[in-house]
N, C-alpha and C positions, 0 to 999 in steps of 0.2 A: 472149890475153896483151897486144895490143897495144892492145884497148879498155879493159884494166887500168890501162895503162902511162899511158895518155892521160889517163883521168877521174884518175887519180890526181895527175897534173899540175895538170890545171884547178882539183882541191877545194885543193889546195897552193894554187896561185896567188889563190883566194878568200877562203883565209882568212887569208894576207897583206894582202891588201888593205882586210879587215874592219876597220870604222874604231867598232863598238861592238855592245858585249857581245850584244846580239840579234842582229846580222848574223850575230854566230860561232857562235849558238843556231840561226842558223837552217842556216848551212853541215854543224853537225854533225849535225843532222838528216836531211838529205839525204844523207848519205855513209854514219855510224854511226849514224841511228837506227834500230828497228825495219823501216822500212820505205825504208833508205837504202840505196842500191847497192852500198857495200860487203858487210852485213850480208843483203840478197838470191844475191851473190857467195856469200857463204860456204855459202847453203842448196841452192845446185846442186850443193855436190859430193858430197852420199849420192848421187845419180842419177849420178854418173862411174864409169868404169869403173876400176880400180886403178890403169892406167898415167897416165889422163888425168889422175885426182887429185894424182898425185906432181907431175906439172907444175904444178897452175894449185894448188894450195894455198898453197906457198911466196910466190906472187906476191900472193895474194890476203892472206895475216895479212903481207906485207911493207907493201902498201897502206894495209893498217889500222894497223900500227904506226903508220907515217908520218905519217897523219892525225891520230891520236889525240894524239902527243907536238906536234905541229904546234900542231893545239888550246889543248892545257895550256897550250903556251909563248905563244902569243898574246894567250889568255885571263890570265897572269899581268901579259903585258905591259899591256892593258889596263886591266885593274883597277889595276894601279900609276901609270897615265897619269891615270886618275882620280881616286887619294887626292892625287895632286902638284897636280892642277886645285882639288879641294874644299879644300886644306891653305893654298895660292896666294890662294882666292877669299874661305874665311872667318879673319875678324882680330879678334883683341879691342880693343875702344876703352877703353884704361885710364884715360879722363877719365871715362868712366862714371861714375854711383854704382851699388856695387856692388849684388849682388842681396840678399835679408835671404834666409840660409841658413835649416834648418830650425832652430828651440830645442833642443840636447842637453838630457836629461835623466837623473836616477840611476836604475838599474836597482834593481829590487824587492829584490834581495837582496841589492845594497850598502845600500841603505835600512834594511833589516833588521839586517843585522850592525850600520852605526854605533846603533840605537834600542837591540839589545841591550847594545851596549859603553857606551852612557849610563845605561841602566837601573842594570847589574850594576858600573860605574865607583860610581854613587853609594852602593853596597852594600858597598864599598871591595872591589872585586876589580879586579886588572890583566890587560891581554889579554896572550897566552904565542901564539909562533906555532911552527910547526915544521917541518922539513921533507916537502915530498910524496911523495918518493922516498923510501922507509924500506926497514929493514932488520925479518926476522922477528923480532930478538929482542923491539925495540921495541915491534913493532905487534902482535906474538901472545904470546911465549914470559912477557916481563915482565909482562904483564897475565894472566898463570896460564891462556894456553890454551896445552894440551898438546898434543902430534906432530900425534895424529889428531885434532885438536877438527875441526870441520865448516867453521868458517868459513875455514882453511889452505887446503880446496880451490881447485884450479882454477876451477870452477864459479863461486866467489864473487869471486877476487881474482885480478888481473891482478900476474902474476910476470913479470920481469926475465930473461934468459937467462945473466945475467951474476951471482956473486957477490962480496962483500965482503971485503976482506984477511983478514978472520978463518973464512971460510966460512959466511959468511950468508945466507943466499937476498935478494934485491933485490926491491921489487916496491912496486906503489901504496897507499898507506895505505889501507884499508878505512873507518877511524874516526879524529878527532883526538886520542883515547886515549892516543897516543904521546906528545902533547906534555907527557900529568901526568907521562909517566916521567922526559923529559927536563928538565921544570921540578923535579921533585922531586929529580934528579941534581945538577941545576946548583946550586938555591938551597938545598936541605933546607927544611926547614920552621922556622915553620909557613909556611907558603903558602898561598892566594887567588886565583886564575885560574878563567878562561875562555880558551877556544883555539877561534874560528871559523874553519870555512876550509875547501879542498873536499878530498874524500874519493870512493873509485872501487870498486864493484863492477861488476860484470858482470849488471847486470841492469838491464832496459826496460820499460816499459807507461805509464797515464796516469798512475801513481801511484810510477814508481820509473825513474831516468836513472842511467847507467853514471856519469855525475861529479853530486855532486850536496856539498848543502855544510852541513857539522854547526855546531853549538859545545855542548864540552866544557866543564863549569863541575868543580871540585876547590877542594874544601879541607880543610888538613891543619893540627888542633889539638890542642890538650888537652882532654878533656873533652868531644868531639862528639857528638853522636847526631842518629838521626831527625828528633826533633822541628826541629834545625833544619836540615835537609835541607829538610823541608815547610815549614817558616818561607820559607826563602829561594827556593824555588819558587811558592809562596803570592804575595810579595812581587812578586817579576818580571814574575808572569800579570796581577796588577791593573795593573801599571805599562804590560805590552806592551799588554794589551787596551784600557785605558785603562777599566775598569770593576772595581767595589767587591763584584759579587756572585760572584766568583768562588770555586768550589769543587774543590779535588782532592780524589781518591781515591790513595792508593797502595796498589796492589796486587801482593800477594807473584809474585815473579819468582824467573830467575835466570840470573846474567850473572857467567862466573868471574872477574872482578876486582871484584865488589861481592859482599858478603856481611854484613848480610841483602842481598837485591837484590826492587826494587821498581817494579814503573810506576807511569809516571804519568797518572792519568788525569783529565780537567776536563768540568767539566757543560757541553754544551751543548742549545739548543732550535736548531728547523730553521725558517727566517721567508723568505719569497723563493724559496726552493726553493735556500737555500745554509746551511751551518750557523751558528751561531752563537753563541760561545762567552759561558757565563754560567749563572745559577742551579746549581740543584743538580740532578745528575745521574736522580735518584729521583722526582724531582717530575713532577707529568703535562707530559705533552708534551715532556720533555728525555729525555735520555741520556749516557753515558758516551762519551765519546772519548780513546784514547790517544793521548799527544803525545811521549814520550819514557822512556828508561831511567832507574834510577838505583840509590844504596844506598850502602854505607856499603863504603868503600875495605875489600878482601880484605888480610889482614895479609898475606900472600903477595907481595904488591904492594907492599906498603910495607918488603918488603925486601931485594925486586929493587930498589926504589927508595933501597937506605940508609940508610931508617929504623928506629926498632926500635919493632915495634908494641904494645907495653908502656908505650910514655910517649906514641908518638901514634896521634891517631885522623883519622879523616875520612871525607867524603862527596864522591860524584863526580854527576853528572849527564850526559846528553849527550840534544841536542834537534835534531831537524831544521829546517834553517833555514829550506830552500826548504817546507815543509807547514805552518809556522806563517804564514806569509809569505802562504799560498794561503786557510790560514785566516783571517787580520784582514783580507787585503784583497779575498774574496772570487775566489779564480781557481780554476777547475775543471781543468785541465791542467799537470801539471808539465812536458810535454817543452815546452811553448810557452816555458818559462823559456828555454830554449835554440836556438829557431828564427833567432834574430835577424831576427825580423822589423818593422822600425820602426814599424808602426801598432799591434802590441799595445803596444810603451813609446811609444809616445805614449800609451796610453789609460791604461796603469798605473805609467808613471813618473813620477818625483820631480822639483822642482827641484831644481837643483844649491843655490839660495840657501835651500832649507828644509831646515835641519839641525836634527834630531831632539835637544830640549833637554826637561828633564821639568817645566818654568816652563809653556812653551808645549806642550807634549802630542809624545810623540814621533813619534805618526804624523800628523798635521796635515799633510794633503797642499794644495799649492797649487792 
């Protein structure tokens, strides 16, 4: 006990004295390392007899307590004596000139939504925006899916625990979908929108993120049909791609708030080992790719929306942003959208001073 009492003195008094961080590295070593005398201490007492251990164990985790908090509190002191030293030593000289920061740049998919709001602005359509907290009536019930439609599940849609004064379920929009209800609420028709903006399911991989970001196109007239459904999709593709040989397909679908309901699909060939959108789907060496839904507004819809589907008609679209986005500018990962990592938008971002005009070409990167 008394050779306890002593060394446990002297490693105290040591590491007081410790005037930097390795002195204290090397104190604790010697006491609580592996092969420090306190920690050799503690491996003689399996060999004690029961009485002997009662006495010297107590003294022995009292040693090490002491040590150990000693330690900590030295080593705080320390380290703090230091940052006051380095904080003391280094000073900015504000006569400097400054250092040239990095270039900020537009992210890909702000890029994208303002190219499509020029495109679809010059087509006379206004942007409609809405909120990202919705309610089920909005985001399911008015768009004619029923209790048990599949996409209500859990699985798909991140719900809220809380509901609505009128007893709504709460929860993240799926699709910008809700905005044609709410534009159609507000203004009636006829109306002309597009609604970009991000939208949340519950699903990952290189080709699908839990937030990711649509636009909605709608329009409610007299006299509508398909043909200019494809007219104005037609229209867009040559504008986005910046190329004349573009071909859609629309093929029969079906999505309870369009009826007829149709994809959309566009020719492209494969060049570089990335695709590329143009010619005709049939032709050698190209194919068919789908880019988005569409069809012609469900009367059902139009009057959860307050219209009466007797005197109007319409067509709706809806297109992913961030996969056309991968498409024209060539990127093979959509979660890298979201890494935040600065050297992919240095390699695939925008000026902020090149804004997308259809004089000058709306994707003319700098």
């Amino acid at each position: 006990m008394t050779d306890i009492t002593s060394q446990t003195k002297a490693a105290l008094a040591a590491i007081a004295a410790a005037t930097s961080l390795d002195a204290l590295e090397a104190e604790r070593l010697e006491t609580l390392g592996k092969k420090g005398w306190v920690s050799l201490a503690l491996k003689t007492l399996g060999g004690m007899s029961p009485e002997e251990r009662t006495a010297a164990a107590p003294a022995i985790q009292s040693a090490r307590a002491s040590i150990a908090d000693a330690l900590d509190a030295k080593k705080g002191a320390l380290e703090a004596a230091a940052l006051e030293e380095q904080l003391a030593r280094e000073t900015v000289d504000l006569t400097l000139p400054a250092v040239a920061a990095p270039k900020g740049s537009v992210h890909p998919v702000s890029q994208v939504m303002d190219e499509l709001a020029e495109i679809f602005a010059d087509l006379g359509f206004a942007v409609a925006t809405g909120p990202e907290i919705e309610d089920d009536w909005h985001n399911f019930t008015a768009l004619n899916m029923d209790e048990t439609h599949p996409a209500r599940a859990m699985h798909d849609t991140f719900y809220f625990p809380d509901k609505t004064g009128e007893g709504r379920e709460i929860l993240l929009r799926t699709h910008t979908s809700p905005v044609q209800i709410r534009s159609m609420l507000a203004q009636g028709a006829p109306i002309r929108i597009i609604a970009p903006g991000r939208v949340y399911r519950s699903d990952s991989d290189a080709t699908h993120t839990p937030m990711f970001h649509q636009v909605e196109g709608l329009v409610i007239d007299k006299d509508i049909h398909l043909g200019h459904l494809k007219w104005t999709l037609e229209t867009f593709f040559k504008a986005f791609f910046e190329r004349e040989d573009i071909t859609l397909r629309l093929r029969p679908s079906y999505f309870p708030f369009t009826e007829p309901s149709v994809e959309v699909d566009v020719g492209y060939s494969t060049e570089g080992g990335r695709r590329v959108v143009g010619g005709h789907g049939d032709a050698p060496g190209h194919a068919w790719m789908e880019l988005g839904g569409s069809g012609m507004v469900n009367a059902r819809v139009l009057e959860f929306a307050g219209l009466d589907p007797a005197e109007w008609q319409g067509f709706a679209f809806g297109l992913g942003i961030d996969r056309i986005a991968m498409l024209k500018y060539g990127m093979n990962d959509l979660r890298a959208f979201f890494d935040g990592d600065p050297r992919w938008l240095a390699h695939y971002g925008f000026s902020p001073f090149d804004q997308p005009t259809l004089s000058a070409g709306v994707g003319a990167k700098a």
